[in-house]
Structures are given as structure tokens and as C-alpha cells.
C-alpha positions as CSV (number, residue, x, y, z in Angstrom):
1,X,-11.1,27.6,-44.6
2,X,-8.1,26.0,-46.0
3,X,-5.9,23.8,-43.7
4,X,-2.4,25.1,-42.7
5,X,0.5,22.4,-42.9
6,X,3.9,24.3,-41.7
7,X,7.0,22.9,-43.1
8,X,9.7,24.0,-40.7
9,X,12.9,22.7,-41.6
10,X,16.7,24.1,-41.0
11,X,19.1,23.5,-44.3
12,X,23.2,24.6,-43.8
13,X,23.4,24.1,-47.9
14,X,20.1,23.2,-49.4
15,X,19.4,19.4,-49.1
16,X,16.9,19.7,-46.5
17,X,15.6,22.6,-48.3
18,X,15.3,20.7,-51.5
19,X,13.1,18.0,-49.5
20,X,11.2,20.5,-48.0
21,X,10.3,22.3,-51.6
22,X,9.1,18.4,-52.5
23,X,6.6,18.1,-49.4
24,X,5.6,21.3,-50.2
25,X,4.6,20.4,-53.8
26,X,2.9,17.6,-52.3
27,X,0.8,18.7,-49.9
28,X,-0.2,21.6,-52.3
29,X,-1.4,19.1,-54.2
30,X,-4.1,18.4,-52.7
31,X,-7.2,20.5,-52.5
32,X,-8.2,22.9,-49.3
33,X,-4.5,22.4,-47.9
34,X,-2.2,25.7,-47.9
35,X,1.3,24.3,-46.8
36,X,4.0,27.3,-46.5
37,X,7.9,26.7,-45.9
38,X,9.3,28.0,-43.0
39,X,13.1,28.3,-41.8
40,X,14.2,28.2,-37.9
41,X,16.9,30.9,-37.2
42,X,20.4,30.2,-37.6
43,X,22.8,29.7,-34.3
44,X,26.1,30.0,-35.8
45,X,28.2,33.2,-37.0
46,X,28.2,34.3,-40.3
47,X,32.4,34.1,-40.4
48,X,31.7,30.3,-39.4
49,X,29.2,29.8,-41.8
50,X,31.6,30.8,-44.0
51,X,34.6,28.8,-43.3
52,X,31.7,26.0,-43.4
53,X,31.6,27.3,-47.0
54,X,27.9,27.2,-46.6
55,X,25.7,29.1,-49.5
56,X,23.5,32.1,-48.4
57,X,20.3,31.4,-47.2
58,X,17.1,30.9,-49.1
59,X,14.0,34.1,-49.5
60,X,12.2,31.6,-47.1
61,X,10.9,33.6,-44.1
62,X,12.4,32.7,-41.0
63,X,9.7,31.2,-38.3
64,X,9.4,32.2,-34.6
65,X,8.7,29.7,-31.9
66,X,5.0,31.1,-31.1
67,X,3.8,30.8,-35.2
68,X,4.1,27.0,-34.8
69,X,0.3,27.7,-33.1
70,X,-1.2,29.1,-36.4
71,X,-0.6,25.6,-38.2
72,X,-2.8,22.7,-38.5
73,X,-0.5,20.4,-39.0
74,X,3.5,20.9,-39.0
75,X,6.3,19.1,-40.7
76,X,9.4,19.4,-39.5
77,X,13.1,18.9,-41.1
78,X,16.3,18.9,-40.4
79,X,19.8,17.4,-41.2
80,X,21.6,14.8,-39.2
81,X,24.3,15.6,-37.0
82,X,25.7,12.1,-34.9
83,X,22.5,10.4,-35.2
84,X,20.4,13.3,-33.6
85,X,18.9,16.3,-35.2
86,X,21.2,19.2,-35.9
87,X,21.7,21.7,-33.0
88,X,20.4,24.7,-34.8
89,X,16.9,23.0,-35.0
90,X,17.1,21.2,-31.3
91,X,17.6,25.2,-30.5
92,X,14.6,26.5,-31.9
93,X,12.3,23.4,-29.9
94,X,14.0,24.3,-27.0
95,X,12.4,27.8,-27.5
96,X,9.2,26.7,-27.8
97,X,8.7,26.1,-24.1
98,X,5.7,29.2,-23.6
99,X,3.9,27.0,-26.0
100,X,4.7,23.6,-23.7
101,X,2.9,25.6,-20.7
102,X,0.3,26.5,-22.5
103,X,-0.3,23.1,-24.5
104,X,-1.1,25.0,-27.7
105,X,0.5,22.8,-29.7
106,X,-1.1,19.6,-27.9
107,X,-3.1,17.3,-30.7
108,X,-1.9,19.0,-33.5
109,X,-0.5,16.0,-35.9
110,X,3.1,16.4,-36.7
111,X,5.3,14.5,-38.9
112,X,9.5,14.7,-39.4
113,X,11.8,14.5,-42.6
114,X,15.4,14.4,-42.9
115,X,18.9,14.0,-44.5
116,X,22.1,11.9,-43.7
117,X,25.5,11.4,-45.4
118,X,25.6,7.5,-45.4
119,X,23.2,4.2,-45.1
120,X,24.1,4.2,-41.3
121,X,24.1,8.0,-40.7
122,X,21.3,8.1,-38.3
123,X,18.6,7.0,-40.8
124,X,16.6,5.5,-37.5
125,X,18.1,7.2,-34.6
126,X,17.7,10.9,-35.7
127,X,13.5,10.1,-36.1
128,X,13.9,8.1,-32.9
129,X,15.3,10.6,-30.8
130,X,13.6,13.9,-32.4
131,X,10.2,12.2,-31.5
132,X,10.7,13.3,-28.1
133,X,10.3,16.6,-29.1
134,X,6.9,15.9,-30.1
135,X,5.9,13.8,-27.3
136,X,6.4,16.4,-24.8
137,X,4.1,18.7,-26.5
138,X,1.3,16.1,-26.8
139,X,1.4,16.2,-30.6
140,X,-0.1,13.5,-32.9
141,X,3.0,11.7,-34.5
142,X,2.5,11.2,-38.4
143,X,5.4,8.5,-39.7
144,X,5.5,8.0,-43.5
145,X,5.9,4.6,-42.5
146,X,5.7,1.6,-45.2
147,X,3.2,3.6,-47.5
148,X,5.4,4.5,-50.0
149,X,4.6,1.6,-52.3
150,X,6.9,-0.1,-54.3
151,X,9.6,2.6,-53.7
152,X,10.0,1.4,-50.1
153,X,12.1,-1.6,-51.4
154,X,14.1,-0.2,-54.6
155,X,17.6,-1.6,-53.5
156,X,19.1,-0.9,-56.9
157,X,20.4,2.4,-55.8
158,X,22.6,3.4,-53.2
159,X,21.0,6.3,-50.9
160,X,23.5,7.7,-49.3
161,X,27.0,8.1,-49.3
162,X,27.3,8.5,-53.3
163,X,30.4,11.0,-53.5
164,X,29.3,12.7,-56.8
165,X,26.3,13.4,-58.1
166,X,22.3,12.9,-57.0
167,X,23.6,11.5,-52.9
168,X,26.3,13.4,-53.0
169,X,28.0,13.9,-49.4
170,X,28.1,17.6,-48.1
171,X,30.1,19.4,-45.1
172,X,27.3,19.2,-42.4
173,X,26.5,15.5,-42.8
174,X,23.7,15.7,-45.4
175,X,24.0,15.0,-49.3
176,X,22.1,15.7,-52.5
177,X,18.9,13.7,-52.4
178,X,18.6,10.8,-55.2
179,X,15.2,11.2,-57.5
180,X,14.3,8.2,-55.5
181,X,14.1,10.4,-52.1
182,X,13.1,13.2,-53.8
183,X,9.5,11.2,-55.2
184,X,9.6,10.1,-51.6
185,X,9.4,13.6,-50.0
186,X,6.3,14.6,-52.4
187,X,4.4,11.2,-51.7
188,X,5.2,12.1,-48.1
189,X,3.4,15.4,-48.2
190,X,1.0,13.7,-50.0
191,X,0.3,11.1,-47.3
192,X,0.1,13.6,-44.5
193,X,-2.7,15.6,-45.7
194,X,-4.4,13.6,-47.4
195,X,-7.1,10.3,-46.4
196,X,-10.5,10.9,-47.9
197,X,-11.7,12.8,-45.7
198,X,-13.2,16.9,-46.0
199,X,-10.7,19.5,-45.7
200,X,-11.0,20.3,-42.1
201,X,-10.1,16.6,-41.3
202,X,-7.4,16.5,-43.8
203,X,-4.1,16.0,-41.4
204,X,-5.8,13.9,-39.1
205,X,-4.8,10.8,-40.7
């Protein structure tokens, strides 16, 4: 049976998304791992969304709170909004509170990805405060941490803040990601579901 890695992310105009699609790839990549995209529900209006000037939304299905169960293993996504996550995805958590009660998502390793608009735009804070989320539920935090090799280190390119261009800024505080980030979010779905072990084992890193 193949294991299910759930990458639930929220995107206002497709950054996020475009990490997400890179995780994706990744954990695809390696074999007995089925890893499927998943969107939380939007909060705002459509006639805001629009004065936001914020694209339609992707084919990819929308997720209900209880389907966070099926998974194996979830990674979840999100732009920044003042250092924290944005409010569309703290929303969705704070429907998941049937699955609190009945701990059904308690153990189950789960990892986080993001975007910001500048070097300082939450790059430690938003992780910082969004584990919470997964401490309450007794999940298994998965950071990337320092195993991205020599990329961990390139200081030759700004990421974040670039106005045009791969890093460039966008209305709801995230940007375009650089190649750099981009290689970055495949290795990272890479890293969580894979460490020698047989498929059943293979998010428990």
C-alpha cells in the first residue's frame, strides 16, 4: 500500500502553489509514496478577491478539515501575513478541532513550507508560530532543517524582496520563488519521505 503525503497549502496568486507543485514532484519521486495537492477553502469574497486582483483558483480540489485523517504524512503551506501564517489557512486549523478530540491526527509526522516578500518577512517567525498548530494535535514535526546541502549557504542571490522577476514581490506578501527556492521545495519533499527505510516507514524520518 503506497504511503499518502497530503500537501495542503493556501495560495492568493500562485507562489505557494508553485512550491507546493515542487514538493509534490519530490515526494513523487520516490517509490511507494502517493503525495496529492490539496487547497484549504477560501475566507474572503469573490468582489475582494478581486479588488486584490488575485488570479482564479487552481483545478486543485479543495480539502475538508476531517480528510487530513486519510494522510500518512501532511505538508502544509501557506503565505506570510505579519510574520504569522495567513488567516485563510489559520481558519481551516481552527476547523480541525473534531479531529483534536479525537487525536486522529496525533503521531502523524508533519512538516511546513512557505513564502514571504522580504529577507525579514517572517522567514523564522511564521514556522515558529505555525508549529503550534501541530503541537496541539500531537503531530511529529518534520523541519527541512540544514539538509539541503550546499544550497543552504548560496548567498549570491537575494531571496526575497527582488521587484521583478524570479522573487518578485506580490499583493498578499509573497513573491515569485527564485530557482534557488524552487530546487529547495523538491529536495524538501524529497527529504520528508524518504530515509532508507520500506515504504510503510517512509515519513517517519
Amino acid at each position: 500500500m503506497a504511503t499518502k503525503v497530503f500537501i495542503v497549502y493556501y495560495s492568493m496568486y500562485g507562489h505557494v502553489e508553485r512550491l507546493a507543485e515542487e514538493i509534490k514532484k519530490g515526494a513523487s519521486s520516490i517509490e511507494g509514496v502517493e503525495a496529492k495537492m490539496w487547497q484549504v477553502p477560501e475566507i474572503l469574497p469573490d468582489e475582494v478577491l478581486v479588488k486584490m486582483s488575485a488570479p482564479p483558483r487552481s483545478e486543485v480540489p479543495i480539502i475538508a478539515a476531517n480528510q487530513l485523517a486519510e494522510a500518512d504524512g501532511v505538508l502544509f503551506g501557506f503565505p506570510t501575513r505579519f510574520g504569522m501564517m495567513a488567516a485563510q489557512f489559520k481558519a481551516f486549523l481552527d476547523a480541525t478541532g473534531g479531529l483534536w478530540r479525537s487525536q486522529q491526527l496525533a503521531g502523524m509526522p508533519a512538516g511546513i513550507f512557505y513564502s514571504t516578500g522580504s529577507q525579514g518577512g517572517g522567514q523564522e517567525t511564521t514556522p515558529l508560530t505555525a508549529i503550534t498548530q501541530l503541537v496541539h494535535h500531537g503531530m511529529i514535526f518534520v523541519p527541512i532543517g540544514y539538509t539541503f546541502g550546499a544550497g543552504m549557504f548560496e548567498m549570491e542571490k537575494v531571496k526575497g524582496g527582488s521587484p521583478y522577476g524570479a522573487g518578485a514581490y506580490a499583493g498578499d506578501g509573497t513573491r515569485v520563488p527564485s530557482e534557488l527556492e524552487l530546487e529547495q521545495a523538491f529536495s524538501s519533499g524529497k527529504i520528508f519521505c524518504s530515509n532508507g527505510k520500506e515504504a510503510q516507514d517512509i515519513c517517519l524520518i
